[in-house]
MARRO-949433 format. One record per residue (C-alpha): residue in one letter; x, y, z. Coordinates in Angstrom, 2 decimals, always signed. Layout:
<atoms>
{aa a, c1 X, c2 Y, c3 Z} .
...
</atoms>
This chain:
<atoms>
{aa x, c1 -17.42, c2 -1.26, c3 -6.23} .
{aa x, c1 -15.74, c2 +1.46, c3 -7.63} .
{aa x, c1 -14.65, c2 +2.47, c3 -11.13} .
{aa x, c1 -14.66, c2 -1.16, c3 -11.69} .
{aa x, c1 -12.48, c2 -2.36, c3 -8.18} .
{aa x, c1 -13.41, c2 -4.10, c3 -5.32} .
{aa x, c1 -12.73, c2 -2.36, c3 -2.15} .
{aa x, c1 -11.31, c2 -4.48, c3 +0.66} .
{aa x, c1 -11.92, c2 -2.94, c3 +4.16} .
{aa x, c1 -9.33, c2 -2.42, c3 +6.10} .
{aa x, c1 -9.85, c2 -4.87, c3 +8.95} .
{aa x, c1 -9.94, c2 -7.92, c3 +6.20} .
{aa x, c1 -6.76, c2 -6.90, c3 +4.79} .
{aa x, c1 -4.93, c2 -6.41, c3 +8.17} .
{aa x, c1 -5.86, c2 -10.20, c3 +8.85} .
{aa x, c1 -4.41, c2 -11.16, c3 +5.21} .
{aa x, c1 -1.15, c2 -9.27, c3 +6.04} .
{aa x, c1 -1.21, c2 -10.96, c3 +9.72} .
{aa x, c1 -2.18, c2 -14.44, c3 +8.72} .
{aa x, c1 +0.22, c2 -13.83, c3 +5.90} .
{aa x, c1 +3.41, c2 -12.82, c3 +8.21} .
{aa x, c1 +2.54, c2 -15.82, c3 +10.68} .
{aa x, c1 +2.29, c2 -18.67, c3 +7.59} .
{aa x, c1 +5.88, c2 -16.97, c3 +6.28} .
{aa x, c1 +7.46, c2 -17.13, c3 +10.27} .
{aa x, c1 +5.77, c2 -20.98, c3 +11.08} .
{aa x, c1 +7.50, c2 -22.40, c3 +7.20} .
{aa x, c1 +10.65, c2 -20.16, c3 +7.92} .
{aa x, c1 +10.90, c2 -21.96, c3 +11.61} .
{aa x, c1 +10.34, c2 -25.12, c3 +10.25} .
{aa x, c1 +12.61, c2 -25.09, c3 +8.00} .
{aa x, c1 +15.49, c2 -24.50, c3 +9.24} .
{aa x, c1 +17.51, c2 -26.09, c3 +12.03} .
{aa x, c1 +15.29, c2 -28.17, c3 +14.41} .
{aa x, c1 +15.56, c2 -27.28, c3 +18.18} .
{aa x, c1 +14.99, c2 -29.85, c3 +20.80} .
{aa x, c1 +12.20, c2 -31.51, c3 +21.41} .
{aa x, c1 +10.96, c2 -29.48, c3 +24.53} .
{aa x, c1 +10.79, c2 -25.90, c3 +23.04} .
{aa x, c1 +8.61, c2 -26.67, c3 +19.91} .
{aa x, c1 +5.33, c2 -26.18, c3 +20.68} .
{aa x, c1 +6.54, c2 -22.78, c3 +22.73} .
{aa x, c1 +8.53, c2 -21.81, c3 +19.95} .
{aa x, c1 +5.98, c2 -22.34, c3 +17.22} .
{aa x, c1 +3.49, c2 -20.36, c3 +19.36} .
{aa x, c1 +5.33, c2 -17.20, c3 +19.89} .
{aa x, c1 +5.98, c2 -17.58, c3 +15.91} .
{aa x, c1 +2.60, c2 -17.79, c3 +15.14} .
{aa x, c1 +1.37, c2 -15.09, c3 +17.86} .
{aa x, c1 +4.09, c2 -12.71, c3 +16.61} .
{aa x, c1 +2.14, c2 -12.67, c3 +13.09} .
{aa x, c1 -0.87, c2 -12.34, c3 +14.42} .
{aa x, c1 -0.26, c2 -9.36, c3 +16.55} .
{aa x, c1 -0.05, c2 -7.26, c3 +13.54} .
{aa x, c1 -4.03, c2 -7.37, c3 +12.93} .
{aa x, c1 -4.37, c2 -4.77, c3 +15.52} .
{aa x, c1 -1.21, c2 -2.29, c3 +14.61} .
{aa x, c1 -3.77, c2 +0.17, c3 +13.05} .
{aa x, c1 -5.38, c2 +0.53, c3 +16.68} .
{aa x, c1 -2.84, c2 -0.14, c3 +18.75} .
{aa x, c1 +0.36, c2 +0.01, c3 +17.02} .
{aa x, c1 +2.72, c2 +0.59, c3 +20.40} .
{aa x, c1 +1.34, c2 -2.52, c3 +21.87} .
{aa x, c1 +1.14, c2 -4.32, c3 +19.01} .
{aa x, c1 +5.33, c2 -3.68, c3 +18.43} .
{aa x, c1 +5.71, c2 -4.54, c3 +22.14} .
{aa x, c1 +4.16, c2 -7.67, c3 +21.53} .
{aa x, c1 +5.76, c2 -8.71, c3 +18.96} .
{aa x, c1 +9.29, c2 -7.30, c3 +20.30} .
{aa x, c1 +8.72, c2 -9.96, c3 +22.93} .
{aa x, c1 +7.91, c2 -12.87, c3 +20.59} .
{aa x, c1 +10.82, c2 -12.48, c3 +18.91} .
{aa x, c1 +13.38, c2 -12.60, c3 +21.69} .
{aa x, c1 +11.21, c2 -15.23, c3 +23.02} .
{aa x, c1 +11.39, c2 -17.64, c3 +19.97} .
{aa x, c1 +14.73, c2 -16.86, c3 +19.47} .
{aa x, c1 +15.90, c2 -17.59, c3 +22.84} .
{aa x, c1 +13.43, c2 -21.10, c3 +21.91} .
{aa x, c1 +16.22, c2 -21.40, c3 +19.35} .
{aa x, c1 +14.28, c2 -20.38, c3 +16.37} .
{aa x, c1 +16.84, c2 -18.40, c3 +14.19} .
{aa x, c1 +14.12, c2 -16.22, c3 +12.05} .
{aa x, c1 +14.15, c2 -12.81, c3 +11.11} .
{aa x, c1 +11.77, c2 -10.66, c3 +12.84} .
{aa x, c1 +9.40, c2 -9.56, c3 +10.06} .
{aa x, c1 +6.30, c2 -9.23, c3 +12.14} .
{aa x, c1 +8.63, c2 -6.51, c3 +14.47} .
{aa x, c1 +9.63, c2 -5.23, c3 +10.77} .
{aa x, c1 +6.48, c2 -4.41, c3 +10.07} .
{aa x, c1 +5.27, c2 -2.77, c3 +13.55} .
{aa x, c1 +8.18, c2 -1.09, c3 +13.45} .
{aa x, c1 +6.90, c2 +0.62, c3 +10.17} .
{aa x, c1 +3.63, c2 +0.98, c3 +11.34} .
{aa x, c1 +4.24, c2 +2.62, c3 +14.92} .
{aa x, c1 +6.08, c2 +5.46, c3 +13.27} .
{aa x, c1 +3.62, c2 +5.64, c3 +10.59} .
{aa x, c1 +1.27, c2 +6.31, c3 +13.17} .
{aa x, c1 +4.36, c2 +8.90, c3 +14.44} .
{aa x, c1 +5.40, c2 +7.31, c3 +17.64} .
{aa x, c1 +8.90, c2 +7.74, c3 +16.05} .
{aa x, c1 +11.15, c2 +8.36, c3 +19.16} .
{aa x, c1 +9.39, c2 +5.52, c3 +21.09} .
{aa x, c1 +9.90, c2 +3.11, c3 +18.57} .
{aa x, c1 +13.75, c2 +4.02, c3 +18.52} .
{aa x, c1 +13.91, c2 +3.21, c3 +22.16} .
{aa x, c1 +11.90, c2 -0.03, c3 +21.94} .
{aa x, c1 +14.12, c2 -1.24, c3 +18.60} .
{aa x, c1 +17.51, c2 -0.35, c3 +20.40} .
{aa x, c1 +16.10, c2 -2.07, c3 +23.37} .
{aa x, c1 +15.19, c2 -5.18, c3 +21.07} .
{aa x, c1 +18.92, c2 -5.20, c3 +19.24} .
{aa x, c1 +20.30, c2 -5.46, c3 +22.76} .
{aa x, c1 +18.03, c2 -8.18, c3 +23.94} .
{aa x, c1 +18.28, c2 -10.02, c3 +20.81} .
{aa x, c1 +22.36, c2 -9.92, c3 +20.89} .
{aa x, c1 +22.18, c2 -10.91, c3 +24.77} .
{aa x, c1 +19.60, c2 -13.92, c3 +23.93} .
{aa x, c1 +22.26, c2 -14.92, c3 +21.20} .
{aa x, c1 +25.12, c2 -15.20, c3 +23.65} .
{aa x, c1 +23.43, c2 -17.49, c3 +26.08} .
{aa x, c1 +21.73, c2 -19.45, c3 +23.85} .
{aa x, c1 +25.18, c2 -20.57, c3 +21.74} .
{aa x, c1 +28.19, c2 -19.82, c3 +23.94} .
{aa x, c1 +31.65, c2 -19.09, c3 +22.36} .
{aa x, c1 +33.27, c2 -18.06, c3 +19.54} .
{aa x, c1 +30.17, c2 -18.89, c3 +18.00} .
{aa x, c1 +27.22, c2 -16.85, c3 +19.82} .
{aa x, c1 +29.40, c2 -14.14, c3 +19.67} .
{aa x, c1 +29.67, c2 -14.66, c3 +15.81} .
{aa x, c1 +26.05, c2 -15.09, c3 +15.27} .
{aa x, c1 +25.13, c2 -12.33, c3 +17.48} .
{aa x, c1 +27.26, c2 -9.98, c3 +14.98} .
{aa x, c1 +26.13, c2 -10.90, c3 +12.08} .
{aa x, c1 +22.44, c2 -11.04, c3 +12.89} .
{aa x, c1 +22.97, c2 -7.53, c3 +14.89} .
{aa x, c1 +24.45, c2 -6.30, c3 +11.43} .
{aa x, c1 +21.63, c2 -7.85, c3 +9.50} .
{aa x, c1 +18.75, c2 -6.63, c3 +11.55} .
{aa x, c1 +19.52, c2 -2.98, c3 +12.02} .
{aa x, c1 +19.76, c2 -2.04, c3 +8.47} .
{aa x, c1 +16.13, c2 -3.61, c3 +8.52} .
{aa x, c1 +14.90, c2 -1.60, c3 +11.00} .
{aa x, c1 +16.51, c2 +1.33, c3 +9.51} .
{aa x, c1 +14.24, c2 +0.69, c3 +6.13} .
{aa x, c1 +11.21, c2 -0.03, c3 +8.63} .
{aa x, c1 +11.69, c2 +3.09, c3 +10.13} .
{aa x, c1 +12.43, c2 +4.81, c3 +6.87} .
{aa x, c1 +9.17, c2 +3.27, c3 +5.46} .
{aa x, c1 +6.97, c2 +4.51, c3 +7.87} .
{aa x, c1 +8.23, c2 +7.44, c3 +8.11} .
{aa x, c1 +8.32, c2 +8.65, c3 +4.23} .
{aa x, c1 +4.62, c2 +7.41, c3 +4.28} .
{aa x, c1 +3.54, c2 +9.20, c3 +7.29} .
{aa x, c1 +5.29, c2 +12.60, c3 +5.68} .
{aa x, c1 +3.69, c2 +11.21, c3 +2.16} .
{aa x, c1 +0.42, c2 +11.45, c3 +4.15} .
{aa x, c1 +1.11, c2 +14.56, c3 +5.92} .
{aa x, c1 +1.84, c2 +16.49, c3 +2.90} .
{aa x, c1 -1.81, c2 +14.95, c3 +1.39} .
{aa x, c1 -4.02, c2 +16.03, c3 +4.40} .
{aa x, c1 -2.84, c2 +19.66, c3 +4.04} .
{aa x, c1 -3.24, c2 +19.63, c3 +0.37} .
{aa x, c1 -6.83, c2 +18.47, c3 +1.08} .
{aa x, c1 -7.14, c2 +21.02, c3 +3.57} .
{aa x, c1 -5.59, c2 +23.85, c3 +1.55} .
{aa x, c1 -7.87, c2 +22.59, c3 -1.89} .
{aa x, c1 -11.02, c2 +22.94, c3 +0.87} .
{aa x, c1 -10.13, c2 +26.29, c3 +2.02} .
{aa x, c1 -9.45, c2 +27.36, c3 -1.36} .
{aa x, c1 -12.55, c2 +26.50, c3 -2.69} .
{aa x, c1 -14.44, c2 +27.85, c3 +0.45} .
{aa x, c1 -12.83, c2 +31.40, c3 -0.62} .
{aa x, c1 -13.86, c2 +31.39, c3 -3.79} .
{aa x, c1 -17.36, c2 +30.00, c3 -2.91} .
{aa x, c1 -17.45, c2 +33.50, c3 -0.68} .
{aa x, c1 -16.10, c2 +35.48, c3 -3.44} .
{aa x, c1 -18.72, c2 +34.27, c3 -5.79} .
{aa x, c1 -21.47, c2 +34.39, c3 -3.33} .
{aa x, c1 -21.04, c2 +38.35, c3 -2.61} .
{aa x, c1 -20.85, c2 +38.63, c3 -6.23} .
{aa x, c1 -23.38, c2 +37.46, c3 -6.94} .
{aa x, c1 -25.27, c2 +39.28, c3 -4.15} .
{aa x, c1 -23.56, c2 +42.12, c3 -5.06} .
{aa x, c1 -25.03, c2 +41.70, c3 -8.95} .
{aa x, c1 -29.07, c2 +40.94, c3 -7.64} .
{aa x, c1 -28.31, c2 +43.77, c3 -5.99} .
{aa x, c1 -27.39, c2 +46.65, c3 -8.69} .
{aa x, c1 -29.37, c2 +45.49, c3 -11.02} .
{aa x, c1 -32.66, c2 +44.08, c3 -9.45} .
{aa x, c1 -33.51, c2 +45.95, c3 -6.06} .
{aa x, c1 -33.34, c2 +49.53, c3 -7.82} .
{aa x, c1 -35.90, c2 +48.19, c3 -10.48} .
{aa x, c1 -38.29, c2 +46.43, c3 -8.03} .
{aa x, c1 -38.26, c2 +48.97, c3 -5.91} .
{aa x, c1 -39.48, c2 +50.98, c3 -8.57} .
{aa x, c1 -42.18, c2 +49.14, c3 -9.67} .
{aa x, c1 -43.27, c2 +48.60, c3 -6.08} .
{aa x, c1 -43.66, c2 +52.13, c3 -5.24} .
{aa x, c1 -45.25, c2 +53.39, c3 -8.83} .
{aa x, c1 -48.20, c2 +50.46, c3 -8.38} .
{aa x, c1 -48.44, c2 +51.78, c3 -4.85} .
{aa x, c1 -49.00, c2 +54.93, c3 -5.69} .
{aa x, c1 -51.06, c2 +54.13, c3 -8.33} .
{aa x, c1 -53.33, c2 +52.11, c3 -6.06} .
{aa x, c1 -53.94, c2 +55.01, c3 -3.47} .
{aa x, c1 -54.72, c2 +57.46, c3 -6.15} .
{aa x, c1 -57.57, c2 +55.45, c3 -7.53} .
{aa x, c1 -58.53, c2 +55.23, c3 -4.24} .
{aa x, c1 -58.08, c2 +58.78, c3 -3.25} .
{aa x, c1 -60.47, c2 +59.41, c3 -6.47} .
{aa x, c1 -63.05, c2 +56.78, c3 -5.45} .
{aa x, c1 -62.27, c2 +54.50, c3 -8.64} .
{aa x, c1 -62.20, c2 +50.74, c3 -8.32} .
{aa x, c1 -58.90, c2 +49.65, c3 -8.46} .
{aa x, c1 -57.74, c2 +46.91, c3 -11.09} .
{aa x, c1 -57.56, c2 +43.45, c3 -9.79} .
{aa x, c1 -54.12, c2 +43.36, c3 -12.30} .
{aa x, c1 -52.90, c2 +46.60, c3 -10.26} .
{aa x, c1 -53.85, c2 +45.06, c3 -7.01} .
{aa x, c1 -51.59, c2 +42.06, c3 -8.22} .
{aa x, c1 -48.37, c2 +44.06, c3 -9.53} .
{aa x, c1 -48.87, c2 +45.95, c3 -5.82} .
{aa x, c1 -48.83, c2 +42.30, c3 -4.06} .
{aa x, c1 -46.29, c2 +41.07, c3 -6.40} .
{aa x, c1 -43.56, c2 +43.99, c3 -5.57} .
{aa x, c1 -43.93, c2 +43.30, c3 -1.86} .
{aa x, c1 -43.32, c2 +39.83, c3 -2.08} .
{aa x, c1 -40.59, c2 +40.61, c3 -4.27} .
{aa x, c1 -38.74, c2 +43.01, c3 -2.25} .
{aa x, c1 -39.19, c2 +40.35, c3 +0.80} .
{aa x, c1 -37.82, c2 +37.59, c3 -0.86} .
{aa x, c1 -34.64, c2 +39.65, c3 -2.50} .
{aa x, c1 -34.06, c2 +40.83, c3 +0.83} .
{aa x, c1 -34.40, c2 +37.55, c3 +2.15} .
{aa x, c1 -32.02, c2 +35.92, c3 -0.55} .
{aa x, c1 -29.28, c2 +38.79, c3 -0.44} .
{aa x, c1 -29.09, c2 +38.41, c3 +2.91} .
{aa x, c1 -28.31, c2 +34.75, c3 +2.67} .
{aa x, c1 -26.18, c2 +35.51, c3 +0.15} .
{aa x, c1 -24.33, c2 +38.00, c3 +2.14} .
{aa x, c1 -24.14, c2 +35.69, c3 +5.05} .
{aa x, c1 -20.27, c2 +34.98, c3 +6.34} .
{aa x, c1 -20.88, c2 +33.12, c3 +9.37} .
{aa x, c1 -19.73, c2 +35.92, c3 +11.20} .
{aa x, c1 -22.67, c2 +36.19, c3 +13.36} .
{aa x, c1 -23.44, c2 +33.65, c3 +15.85} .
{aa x, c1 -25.66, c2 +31.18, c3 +13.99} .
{aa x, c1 -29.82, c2 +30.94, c3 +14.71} .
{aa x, c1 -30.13, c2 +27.42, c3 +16.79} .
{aa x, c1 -32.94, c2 +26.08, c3 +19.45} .
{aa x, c1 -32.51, c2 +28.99, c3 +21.99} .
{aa x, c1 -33.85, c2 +31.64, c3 +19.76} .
{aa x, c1 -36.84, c2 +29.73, c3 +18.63} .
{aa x, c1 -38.87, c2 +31.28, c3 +21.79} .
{aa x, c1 -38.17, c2 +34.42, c3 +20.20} .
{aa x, c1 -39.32, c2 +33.23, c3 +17.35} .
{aa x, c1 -43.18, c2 +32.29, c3 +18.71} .
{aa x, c1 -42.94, c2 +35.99, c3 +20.54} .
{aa x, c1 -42.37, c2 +37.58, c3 +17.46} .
{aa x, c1 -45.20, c2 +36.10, c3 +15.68} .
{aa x, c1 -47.39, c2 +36.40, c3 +18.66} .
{aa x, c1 -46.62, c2 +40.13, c3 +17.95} .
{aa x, c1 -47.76, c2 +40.30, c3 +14.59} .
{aa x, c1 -51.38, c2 +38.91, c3 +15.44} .
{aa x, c1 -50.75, c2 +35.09, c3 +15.28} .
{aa x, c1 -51.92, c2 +33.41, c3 +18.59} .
{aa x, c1 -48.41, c2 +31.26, c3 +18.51} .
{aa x, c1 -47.60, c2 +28.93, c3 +21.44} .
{aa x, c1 -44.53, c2 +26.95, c3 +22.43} .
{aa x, c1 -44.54, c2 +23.55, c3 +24.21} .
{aa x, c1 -41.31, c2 +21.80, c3 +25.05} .
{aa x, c1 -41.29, c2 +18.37, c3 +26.12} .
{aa x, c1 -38.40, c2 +16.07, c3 +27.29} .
{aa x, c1 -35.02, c2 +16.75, c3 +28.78} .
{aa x, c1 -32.56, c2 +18.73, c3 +25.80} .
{aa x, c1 -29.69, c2 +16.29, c3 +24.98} .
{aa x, c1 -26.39, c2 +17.35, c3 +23.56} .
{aa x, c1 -27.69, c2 +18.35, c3 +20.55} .
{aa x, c1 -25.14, c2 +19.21, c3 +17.34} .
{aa x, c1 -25.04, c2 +22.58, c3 +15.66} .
{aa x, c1 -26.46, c2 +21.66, c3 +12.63} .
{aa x, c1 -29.52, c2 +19.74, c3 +13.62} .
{aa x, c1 -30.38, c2 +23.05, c3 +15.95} .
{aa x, c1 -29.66, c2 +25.24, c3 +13.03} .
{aa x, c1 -32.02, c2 +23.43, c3 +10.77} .
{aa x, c1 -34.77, c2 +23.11, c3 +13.84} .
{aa x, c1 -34.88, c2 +26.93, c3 +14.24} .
{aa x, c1 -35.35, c2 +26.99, c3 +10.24} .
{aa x, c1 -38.49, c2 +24.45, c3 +9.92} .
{aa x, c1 -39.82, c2 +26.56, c3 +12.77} .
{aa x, c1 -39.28, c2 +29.89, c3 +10.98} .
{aa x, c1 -40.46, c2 +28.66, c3 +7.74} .
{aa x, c1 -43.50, c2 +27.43, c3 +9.11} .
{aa x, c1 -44.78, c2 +30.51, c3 +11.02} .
{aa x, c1 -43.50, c2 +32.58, c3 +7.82} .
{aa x, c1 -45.85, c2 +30.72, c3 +6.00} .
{aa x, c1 -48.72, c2 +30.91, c3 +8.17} .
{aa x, c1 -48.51, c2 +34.25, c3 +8.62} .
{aa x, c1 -48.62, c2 +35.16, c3 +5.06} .
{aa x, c1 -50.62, c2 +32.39, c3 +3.42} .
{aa x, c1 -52.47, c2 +30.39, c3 +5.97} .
{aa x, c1 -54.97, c2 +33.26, c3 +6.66} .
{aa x, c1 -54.70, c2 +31.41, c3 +10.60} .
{aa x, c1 -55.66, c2 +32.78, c3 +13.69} .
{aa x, c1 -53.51, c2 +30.84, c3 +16.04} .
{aa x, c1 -50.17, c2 +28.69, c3 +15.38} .
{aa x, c1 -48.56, c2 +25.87, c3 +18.18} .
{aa x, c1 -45.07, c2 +24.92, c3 +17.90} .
{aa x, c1 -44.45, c2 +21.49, c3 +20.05} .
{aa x, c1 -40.81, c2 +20.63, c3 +20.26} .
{aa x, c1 -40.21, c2 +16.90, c3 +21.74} .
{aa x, c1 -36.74, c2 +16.11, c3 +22.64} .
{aa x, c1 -35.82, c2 +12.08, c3 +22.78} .
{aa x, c1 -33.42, c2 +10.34, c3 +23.47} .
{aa x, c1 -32.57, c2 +9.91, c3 +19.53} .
{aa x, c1 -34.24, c2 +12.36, c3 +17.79} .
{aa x, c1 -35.59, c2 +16.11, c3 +18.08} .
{aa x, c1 -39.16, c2 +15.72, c3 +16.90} .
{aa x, c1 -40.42, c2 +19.07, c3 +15.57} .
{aa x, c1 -44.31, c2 +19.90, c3 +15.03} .
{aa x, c1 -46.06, c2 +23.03, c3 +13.55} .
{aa x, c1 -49.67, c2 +23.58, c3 +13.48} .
{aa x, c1 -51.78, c2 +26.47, c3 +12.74} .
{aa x, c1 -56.01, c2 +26.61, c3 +12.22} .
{aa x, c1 -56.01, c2 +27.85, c3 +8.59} .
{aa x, c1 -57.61, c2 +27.98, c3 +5.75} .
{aa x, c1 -55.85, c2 +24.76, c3 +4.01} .
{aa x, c1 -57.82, c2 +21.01, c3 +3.97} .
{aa x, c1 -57.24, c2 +17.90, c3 +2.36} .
{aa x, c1 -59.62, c2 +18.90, c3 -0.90} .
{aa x, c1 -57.73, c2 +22.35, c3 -1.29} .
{aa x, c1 -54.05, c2 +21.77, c3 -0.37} .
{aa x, c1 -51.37, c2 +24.45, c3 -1.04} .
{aa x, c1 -48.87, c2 +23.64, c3 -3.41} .
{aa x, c1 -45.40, c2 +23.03, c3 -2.24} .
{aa x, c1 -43.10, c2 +26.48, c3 -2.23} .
{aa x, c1 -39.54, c2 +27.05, c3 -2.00} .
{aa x, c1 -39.67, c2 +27.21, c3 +1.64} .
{aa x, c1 -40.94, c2 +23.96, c3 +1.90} .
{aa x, c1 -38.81, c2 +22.71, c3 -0.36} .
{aa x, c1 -35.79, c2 +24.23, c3 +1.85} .
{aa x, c1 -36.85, c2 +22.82, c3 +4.52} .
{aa x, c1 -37.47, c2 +19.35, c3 +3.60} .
{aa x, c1 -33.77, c2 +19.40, c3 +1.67} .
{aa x, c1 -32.06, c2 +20.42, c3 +5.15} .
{aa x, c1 -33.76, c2 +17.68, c3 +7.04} .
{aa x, c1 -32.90, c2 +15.14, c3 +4.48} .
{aa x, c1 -29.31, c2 +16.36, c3 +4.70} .
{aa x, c1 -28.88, c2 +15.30, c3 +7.93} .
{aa x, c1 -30.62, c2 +11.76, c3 +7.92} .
{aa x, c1 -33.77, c2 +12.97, c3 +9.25} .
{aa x, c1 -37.59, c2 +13.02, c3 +8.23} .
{aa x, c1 -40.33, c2 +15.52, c3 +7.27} .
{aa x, c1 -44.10, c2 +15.31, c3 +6.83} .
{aa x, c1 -46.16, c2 +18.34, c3 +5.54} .
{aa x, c1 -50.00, c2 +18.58, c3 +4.72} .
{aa x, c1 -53.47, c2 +19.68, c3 +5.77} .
{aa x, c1 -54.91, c2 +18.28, c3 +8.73} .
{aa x, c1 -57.95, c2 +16.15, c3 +8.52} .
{aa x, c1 -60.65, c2 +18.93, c3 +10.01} .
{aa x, c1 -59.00, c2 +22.50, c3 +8.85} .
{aa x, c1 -55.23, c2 +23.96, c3 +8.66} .
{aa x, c1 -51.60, c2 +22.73, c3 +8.34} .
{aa x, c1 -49.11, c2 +20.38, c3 +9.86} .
{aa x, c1 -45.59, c2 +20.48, c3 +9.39} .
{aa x, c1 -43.76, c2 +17.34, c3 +11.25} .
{aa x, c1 -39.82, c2 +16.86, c3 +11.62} .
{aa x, c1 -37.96, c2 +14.22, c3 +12.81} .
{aa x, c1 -33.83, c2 +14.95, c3 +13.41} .
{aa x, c1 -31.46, c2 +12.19, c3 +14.70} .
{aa x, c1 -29.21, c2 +14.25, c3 +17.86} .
{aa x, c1 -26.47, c2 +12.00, c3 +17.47} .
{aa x, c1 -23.03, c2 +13.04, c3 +17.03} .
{aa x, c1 -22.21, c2 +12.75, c3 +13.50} .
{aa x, c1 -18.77, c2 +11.72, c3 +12.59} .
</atoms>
């Protein structure tokens, strides 16, 4: 339901519209002039299959106007005199779909075969005058057909590029506003942190130089700066970020596990499983659960050694991150902003994550990312 209508799916209503053509064709048939008695049940068929057909012109709109191109000339030739709606209307939808020049072939090919049907069916003066006026009749239909589908598929047209252009638009000024804004943290935050990281620095090795005991508030406006500085650098580069660099994805999370191996973290990698076809964005958000997580570890955890096991399945990328630290069940950390990050990109893209201290000592950080191709 929305804003108070029902929506009908597509499928349901291409039945009504078929069902719909058929009943209008079968009443149509029967009323008018009855043919003999060995045609009927031939006739009546092709009427009914005619209408039919038109519950699969969305997916197949060239057969479905062959199809019913055929009934027609079939129940005709049965001596049926009807109109050819159900043509009508594949007519309209095959060059909705824009098979335009095909379905002017097919329609002068069904004139012709219609006017030839008409002469041997009623010979004389009178085929020949009922092939004329139906010929007359059932062009300028098929010129409104075509003109239908046509001014819709155009209508259409002209409402995929506006979407397109209102996207790109508001891309640009998404950009615009992010560099801004990076622009602003930029002047008028990394001068002043930068200040107060350096004087507390300062101030901390000349108590030290002096043999004083340094301040545990001191200590704290040192620690504070550097995180600080690390997260504003962090955050303007994200900010700055154009997607002009080739974007982080499962082949640079080795690197990853080297790089904290290099800053003292015993960190090893364990693949298991054969690497499907995996999209961009679940690789994307794999190689940012696994950055996240040794981040974290290597600044909070107080750890001495870190494993990253990456399982690939046939549905799913399952992605685990332990490390020995200082974290248990009576003292867990409280959730950050990475963690928070992390568990918004996973939920993003249908997925599942589990964070939390083990059961002896340390941290586990579980994700679970569906691989298949989204739509």
């Amino acid at each position: 339901m929305d804003k108070g209508r029902i929506r009908v799916p597509a499928v349901v209503g291409d039945w009504a519209i078929a069902a719909g053509v058929a009943a209008l064709l079968l009443g149509t048939g029967r009323s008018g002039e009855a043919p003999g008695a060995g045609p009927d049940l031939l006739g009546y068929a092709l009427l009914a299959a005619s209408g039919l057909a038109l519950a699969a012109r969305r997916r197949a709109p060239l057969v479905v106007l062959a199809v019913t191109g055929l009934c027609a000339v079939g129940y005709q030739a049965a001596g049926f005199h009807v109109l050819a709606v159900s043509y009508l209307v594949a007519v309209y939808g095959a060059v909705r779909a824009g098979h335009r020049a095909l379905t002017a072939a097919a329609s002068v090919t069904m004139l012709v075969a219609l006017r030839i049907t008409a002469l041997v069916v009623h010979d004389g003066p009178v085929g020949e005058a009922l092939a004329q006026g139906r010929g007359v009749l059932e062009f300028a239909w098929l010129i409104a057909a075509f003109a239908a589908g046509e001014a819709v598929r155009q209508a259409e047209r002209r409402a995929d590029e506006a979407e397109r252009s209102r996207e790109e638009t508001a891309r640009r000024r998404a950009d615009e506003e992010r560099l801004h804004i990076a622009r602003e943290l930029h002047d008028s935050l990394t001068h002043q942190i930068s200040i107060i990281k350096v004087q507390s620095e300062v101030a901390v090795h000349v108590a030290r130089k002096r043999g004083e005991q340094v301040p545990d508030s001191l200590l704290a406006i040192q620690e504070a700066g550097r995180e600080a500085t690390r997260e504003l650098r962090a955050t303007l580069q994200a900010l700055r970020d154009d997607d002009t660099t080739p974007p982080r994805g499962l082949d640079h999370i080795p690197e990853l596990v080297e790089r904290a191996g290099g800053s003292g973290l015993e960190a090893t990698l364990t693949i298991e499983g054969q690497r499907p076809d995996v999209p961009a964005a679940v690789g994307r958000t794999a190689y940012r659960i696994v950055q996240e997580s040794l981040t974290n570890i290597a600044r909070h955890a107080g750890a001495a050694t870190a494993s990253v096991r990456i399982d690939y399945r046939p549905d799913a990328l399952a992605i685990r991150i332990d490390d020995d630290g200082k974290a248990t069940p009576d003292n867990a950390p409280t959730p950050g902003l990475g963690l928070l990050g992390m568990r918004e990109r996973v939920t993003a893209l249908g997925g599942r994550l589990c964070a939390g201290p083990r059961s002896e000592r340390g941290f586990t950080v579980q994700a679970e990312l569906p691989v298949e191709h989204m739509s």
